[in-house]
C-alpha positions in Angstrom: 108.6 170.7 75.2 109.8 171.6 78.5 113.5 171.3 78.4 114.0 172.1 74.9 112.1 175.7 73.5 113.3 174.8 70.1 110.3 172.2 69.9 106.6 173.2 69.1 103.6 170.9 68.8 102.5 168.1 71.5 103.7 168.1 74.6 105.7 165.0 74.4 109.5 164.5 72.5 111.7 162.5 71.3 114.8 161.5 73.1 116.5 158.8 70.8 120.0 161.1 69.4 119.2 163.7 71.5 121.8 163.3 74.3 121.5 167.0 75.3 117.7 166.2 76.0 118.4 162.9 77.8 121.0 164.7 80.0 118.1 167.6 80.7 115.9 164.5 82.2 118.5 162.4 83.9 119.3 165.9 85.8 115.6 166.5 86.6 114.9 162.9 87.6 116.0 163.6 91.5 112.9 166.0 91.9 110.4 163.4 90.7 110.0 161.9 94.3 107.7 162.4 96.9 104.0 162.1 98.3 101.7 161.9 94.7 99.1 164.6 95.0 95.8 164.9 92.5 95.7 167.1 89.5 93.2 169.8 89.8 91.9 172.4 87.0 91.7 176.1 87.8 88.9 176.7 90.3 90.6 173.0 92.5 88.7 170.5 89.7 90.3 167.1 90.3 91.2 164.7 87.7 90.7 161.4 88.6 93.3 158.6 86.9 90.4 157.6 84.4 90.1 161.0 83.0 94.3 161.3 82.6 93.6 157.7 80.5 91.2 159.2 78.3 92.8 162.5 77.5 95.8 160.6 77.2 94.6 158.2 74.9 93.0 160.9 72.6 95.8 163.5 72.0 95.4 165.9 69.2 91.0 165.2 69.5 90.2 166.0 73.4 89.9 170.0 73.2 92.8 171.5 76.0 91.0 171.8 79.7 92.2 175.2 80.4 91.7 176.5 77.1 88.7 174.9 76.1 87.1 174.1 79.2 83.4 174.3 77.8 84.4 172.0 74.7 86.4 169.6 77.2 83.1 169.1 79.8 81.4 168.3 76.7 83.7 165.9 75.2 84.4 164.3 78.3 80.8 162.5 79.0 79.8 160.2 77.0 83.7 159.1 77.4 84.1 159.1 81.1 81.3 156.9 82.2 81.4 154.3 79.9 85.4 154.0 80.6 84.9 154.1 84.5 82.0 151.4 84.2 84.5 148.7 82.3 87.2 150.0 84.7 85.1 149.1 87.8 83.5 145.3 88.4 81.3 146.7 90.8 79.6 149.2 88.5 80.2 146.2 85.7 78.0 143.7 87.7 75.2 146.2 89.0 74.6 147.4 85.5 75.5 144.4 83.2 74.7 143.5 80.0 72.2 145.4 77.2 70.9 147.5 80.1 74.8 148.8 80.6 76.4 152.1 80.3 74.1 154.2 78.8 70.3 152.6 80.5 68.2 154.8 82.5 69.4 153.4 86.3 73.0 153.9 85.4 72.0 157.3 84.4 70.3 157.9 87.3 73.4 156.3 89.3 75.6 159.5 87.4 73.6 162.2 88.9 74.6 161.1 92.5 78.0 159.5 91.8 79.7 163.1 92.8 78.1 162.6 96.3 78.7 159.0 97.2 80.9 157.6 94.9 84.4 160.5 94.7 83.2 161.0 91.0 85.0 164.0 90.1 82.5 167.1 89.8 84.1 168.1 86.1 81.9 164.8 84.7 78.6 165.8 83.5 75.9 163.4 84.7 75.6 160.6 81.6 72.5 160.9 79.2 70.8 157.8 77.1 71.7 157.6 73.7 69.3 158.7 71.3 67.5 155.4 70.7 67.3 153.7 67.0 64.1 153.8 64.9 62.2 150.3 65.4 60.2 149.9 62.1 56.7 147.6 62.4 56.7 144.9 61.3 60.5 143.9 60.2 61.3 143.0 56.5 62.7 139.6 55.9 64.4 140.7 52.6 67.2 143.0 53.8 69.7 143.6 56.6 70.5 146.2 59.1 74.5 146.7 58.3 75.8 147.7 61.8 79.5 149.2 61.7 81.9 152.1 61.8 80.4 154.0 58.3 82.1 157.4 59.3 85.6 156.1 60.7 88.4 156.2 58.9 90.0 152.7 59.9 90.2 149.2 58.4 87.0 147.6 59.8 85.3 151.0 58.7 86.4 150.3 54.7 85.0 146.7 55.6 81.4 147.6 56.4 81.8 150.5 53.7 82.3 147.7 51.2 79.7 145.3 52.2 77.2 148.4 51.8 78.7 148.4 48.4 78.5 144.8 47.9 74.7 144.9 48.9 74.0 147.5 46.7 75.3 145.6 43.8 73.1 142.6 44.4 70.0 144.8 44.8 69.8 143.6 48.7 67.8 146.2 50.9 69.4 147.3 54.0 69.7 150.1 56.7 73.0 151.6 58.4 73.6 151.9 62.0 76.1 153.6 62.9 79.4 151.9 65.8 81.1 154.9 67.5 82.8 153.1 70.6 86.5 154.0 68.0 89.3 156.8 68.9 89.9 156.9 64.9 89.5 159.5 62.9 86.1 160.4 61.1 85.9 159.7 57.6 85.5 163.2 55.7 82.5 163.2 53.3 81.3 159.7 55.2 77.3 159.2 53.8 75.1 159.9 56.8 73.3 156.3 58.8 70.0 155.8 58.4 69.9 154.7 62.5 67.0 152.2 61.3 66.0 148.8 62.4 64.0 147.9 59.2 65.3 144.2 58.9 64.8 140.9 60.6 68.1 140.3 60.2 71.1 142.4 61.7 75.1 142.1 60.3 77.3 144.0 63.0 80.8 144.8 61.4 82.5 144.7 65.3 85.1 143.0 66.6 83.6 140.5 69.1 85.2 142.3 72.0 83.2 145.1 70.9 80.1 143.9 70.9 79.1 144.1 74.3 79.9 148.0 74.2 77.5 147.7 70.9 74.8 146.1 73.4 75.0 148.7 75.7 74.7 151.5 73.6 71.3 149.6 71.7 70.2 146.9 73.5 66.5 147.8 71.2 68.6 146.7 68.6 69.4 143.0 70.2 65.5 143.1 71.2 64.6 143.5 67.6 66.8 141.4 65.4 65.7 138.0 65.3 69.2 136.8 63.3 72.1 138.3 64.8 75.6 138.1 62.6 78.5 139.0 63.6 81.4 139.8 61.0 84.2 139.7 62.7 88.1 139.5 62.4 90.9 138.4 64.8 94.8 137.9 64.4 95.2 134.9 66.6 94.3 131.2 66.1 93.5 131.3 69.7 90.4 133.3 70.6 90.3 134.6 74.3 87.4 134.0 76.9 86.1 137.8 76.6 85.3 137.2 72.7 84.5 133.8 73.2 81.8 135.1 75.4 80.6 137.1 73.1 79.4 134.1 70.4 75.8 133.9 72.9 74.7 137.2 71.6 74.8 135.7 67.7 73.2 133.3 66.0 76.3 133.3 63.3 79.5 134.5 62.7 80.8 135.4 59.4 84.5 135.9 58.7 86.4 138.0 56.1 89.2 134.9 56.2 89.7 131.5 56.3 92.2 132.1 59.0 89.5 134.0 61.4 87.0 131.3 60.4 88.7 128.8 61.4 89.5 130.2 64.7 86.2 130.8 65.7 85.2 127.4 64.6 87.3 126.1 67.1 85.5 127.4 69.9 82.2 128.1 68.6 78.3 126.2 69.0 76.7 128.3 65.9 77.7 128.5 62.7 80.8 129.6 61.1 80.8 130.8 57.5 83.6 132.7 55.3 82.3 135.0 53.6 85.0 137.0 51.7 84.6 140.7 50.2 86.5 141.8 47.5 89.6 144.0 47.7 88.2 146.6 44.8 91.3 148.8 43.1 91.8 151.6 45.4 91.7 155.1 44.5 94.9 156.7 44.3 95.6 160.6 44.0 97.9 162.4 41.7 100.7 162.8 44.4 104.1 161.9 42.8 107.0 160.7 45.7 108.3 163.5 45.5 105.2 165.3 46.8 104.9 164.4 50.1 107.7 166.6 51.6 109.1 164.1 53.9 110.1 161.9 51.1 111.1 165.3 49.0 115.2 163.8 48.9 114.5 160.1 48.3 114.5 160.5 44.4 115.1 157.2 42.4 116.4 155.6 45.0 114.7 152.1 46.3 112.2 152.6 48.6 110.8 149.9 50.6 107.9 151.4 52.7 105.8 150.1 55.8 102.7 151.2 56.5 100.8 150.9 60.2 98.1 152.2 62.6 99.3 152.3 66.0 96.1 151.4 66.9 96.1 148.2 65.4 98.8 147.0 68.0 102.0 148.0 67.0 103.8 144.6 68.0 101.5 142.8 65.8 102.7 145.2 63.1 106.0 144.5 63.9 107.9 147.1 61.9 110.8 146.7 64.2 111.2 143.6 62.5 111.2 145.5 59.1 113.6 148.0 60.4 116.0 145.3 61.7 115.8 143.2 58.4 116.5 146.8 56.2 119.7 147.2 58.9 120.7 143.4 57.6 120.3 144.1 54.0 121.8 147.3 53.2 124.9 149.7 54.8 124.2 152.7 55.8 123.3 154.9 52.7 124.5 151.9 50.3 121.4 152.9 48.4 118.1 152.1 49.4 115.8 153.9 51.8 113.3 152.7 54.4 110.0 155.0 54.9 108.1 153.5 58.1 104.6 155.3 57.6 102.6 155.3 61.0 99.5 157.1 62.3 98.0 158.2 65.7 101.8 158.1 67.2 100.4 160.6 69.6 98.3 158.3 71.1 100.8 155.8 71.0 103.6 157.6 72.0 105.8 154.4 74.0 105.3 151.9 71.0 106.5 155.2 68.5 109.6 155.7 70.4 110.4 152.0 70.7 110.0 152.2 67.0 112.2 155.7 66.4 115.1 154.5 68.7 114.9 151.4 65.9 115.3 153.4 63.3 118.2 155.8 65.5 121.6 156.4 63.9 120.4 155.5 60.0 119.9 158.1 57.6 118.5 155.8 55.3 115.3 155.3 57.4 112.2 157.6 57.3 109.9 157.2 60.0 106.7 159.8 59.8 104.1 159.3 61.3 100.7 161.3 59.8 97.1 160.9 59.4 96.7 161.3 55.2 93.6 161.0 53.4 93.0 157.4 51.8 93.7 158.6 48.4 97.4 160.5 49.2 98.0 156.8 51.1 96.8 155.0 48.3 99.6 157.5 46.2 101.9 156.9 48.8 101.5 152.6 48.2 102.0 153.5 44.9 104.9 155.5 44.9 107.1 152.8 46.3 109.2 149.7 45.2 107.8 147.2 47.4 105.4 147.2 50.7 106.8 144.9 53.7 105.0 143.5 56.0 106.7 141.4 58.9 103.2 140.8 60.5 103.1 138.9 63.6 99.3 137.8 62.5 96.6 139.7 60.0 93.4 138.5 60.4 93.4 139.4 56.2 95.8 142.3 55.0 93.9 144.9 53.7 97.1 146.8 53.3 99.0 144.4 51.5 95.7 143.6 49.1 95.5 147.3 48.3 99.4 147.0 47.3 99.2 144.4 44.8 96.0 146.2 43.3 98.5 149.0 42.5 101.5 147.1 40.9 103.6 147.8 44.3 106.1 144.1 45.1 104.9 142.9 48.7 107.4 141.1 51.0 105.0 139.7 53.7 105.0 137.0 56.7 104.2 133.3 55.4 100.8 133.1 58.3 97.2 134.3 59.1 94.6 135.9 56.8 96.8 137.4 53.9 97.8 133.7 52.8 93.9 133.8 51.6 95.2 135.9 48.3 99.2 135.8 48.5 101.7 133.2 47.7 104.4 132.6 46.3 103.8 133.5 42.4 102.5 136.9 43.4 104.7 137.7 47.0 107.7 137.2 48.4 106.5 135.3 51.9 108.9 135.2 54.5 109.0 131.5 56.7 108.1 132.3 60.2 108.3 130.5 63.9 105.8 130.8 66.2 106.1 132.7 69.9 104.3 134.0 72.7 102.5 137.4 72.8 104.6 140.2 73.8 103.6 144.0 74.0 99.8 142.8 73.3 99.0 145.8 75.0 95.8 144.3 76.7 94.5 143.0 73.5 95.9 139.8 72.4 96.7 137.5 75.7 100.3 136.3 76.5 99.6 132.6 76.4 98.7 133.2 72.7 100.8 132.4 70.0 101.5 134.3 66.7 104.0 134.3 64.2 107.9 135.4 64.5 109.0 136.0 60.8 112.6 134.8 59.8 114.5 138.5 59.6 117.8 137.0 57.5 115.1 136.0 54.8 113.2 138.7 54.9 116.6 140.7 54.4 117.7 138.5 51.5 114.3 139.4 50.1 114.7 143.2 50.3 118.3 142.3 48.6 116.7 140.8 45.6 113.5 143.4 44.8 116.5 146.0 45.1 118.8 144.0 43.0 116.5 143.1 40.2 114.0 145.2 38.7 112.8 142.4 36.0 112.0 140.3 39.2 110.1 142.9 41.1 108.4 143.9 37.8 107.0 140.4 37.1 105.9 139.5 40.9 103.4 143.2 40.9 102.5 142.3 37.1 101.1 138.8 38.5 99.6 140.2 41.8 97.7 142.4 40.2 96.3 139.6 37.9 96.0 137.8 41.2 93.4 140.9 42.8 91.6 141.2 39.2 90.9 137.6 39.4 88.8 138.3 42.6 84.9 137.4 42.7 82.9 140.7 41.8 80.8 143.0 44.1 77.7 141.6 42.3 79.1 137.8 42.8 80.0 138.4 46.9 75.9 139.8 47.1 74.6 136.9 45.2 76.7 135.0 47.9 75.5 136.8 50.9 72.0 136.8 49.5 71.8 132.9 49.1 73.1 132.6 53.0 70.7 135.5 53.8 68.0 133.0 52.3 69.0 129.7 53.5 71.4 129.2 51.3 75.1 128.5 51.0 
């Protein structure tokens, strides 16, 4: 962006192949030395290091500070204090708990912090958040369904769908809506009621998540006299932050056996799995050759990985899929490689580790772009067989949606998808087991998680390429695999009983 006018768009580039830009920064390097001084706006406004984390963090939905400098102040609240409070144990401890982030003393505590505490003065002072509607008395017969209902990321589809398995079983319930996401909001997302109506609460957040949940409504905690969380993991071991987390429930409910067993492992209250069905996604009417960046690909095989970088990209591992398509196939011997990502802006290092991958074969596609669920579900479609070289899933949405719509999946042998994949419907690569690497904060390095076999998973890309009858049959029987799923109706009879006392 600086070194090179021919680019246009973020301020950020690529340098994998481009030894002309490389050169440009190994030149300039010398004048990065010297005494660091702070970053200050037009008019001397300092930005402190936790506001340079948030904007960089949230490329492409923080409005520019110089251009936008009303939009950013407004923005930049309700993220700043909540980030400097889990940045800082002393804030942590004097405000802890339900009472947290957004309570009336820590509120109080914003108005000041400029004065005694080197806040910058660009922060407006934080605000409570609007409070939920406590309804007199609470129903016994119904649930309040707590999640992401207008994000447009996995564990939003996963409260989406247990609205839509509650509706199916006649079950009453509310919607409250989780916000504490940098994903995208879901266009045409139904509005949240923002209602305690029910005795009993459901909270579709992960377990790290759920203190930022108690922050933001500890009336919510007060209320509910049966707190459930769903929640998902990708390891076998849970850490101590989650762990902590199991006081604020009386259950946990799991969309795998893999998860449940995890948490049974570590947990005093009860563990249940309680699966929802994949349904058939909806695809659109986009052909491969409609989305341009596939425009030359024509007939040609296409294996295709699909990732958020904010799912971890490591646990993704779609180096692991790059080096296993090197292993197959030449260079341009035939097939093609389309590595699908989203919010590379956000996740620039992990993208370039992933481009430099890819560097120096023509034969591999990597794009990264936010579509709509229906061009991704044509997109799935479109191609010869979806690989996943997982390190852990704590159940494989992605790979579910696949076999729904007749695409082969190659996929790691470990975690959640082993719940509907095996090997009459999959080809499941063997896989070791290692330390974390590149958890990025999330997943703890004394963890284990899988380390899929790339020579197999090669010899597996060989054969779907090879043999069209093969790859044929395998989608025919995981699609009879998916239809064989319990219904919506069957998962809310389910989820009624337990609601009940039941089983």
């Amino acid at each position: 962006w600086m070194v090179d006018a021919g680019v246009v768009g973020a301020a950020r580039i690529t340098i994998a192949d481009e030894p002309r830009r490389r050169a440009a920064l190994d030149a300039a390097a010398t004048q990065l030395t010297g005494r660091r001084t702070p970053l200050r706006l037009p008019g001397g406004l300092v930005v402190d290091a936790t506001i340079r984390t948030l904007v960089s963090d949230s490329i492409g939905v923080a409005p520019a500070p110089w251009s936008e400098p009303v939009a950013f102040r407004r923005w930049l609240a309700p993220c700043y204090w909540p980030a400097l409070r889990t940045s800082r144990s002393d804030l942590a401890a004097t405000f802890p708990g339900p009472s947290g982030a957004h309570s009336p003393a820590f509120c109080r505590w914003t108005s000041s912090a400029f004065a005694v505490d080197d806040v910058p003065l660009l922060v407006e002072p934080a605000t409570p958040r609007a409070r939920l509607h406590i309804d007199a008395p609470l129903a016994t017969d119904g649930l309040n369904l707590v999640g992401y209902h207008a994000l447009d990321f996995s564990l939003g589809d996963v409260v989406r769908r247990l609205a839509e398995v509650a509706r199916a079983a006649d079950i009453p319930f509310t919607t409250i809506a989780a916000t504490r996401s940098a994903s995208p909001p879901l266009p045409g997302a139904r509005p949240t009621d923002q209602r305690v109506a029910y005795a009993t609460t459901l909270a579709v957040v992960t377990a790290d998540q759920l203190p930022l949940l108690q922050a933001d409504h500890p009336e919510l905690f007060a209320a509910t006299e049966r707190m459930i969380g769903y929640w998902f993991w990708e390891l076998e071991h849970v850490p101590r932050a989650m762990r902590q987390s199991i006081a604020a429930v009386d259950e946990i409910w799991t969309g795998s056996r893999f998860v449940a067993d995890a948490f049974a492992a570590v947990s005093r209250v009860p563990v249940h799995h309680v699966p929802i069905p994949v349904p058939m996604p909806e695809a659109s009417d986009l052909g491969r050759s409609d989305f341009p960046m596939l425009a030359t690909i024509g007939a040609r095989t296409m294996f295709l990985v699909a990732f958020d970088h904010f799912s971890i990209t490591e646990r993704k591992n779609p180096i692991g899929a790059i080096e296993a398509f090197r292993t197959a196939f030449a260079p341009d011997e035939g097939p093609v490689l389309v590595v699908k990502s989203m919010n590379a802006p956000r996740r620039w290092a992990q993208h370039q580790k992933v481009v430099a991958a890819a560097s120096g074969r023509a034969d591999i596609v990597v794009w990264d772009e936010h579509l709509g669920r229906a061009d991704q579900m044509a997109l799935v479609a479109s191609a010869d067989c979806l690989v996943s070289l997982h390190r852990a899933e704590g159940l494989g949405l992605h790979l579910a949606e696949a076999m729904w719509l007749g695409t082969p999946t190659i996929a790691t042998r470990y975690s959640g998808n082993l719940d509907f994949m095996d090997d009459e419907c999959s080809l499941l690569i063997d896989a070791g087991r290692v330390h974390v690497t590149d958890g990025q904060g999330i997943y703890p390095v004394t963890a284990m998680w899988a380390d899929p076999d790339i020579d197999q998973a090669a010899a597996a890309m060989r054969r779907i390429a090879s043999d069209p009858t093969f790859a044929r049959r395998l989608a025919d029987d995981a699609r009879a695999r998916m239809v064989m799923q319990p219904s919506l109706a069957d998962t809310g009879r389910l989820i009624g009983r337990m609601l009940h006392g039941g089983d």
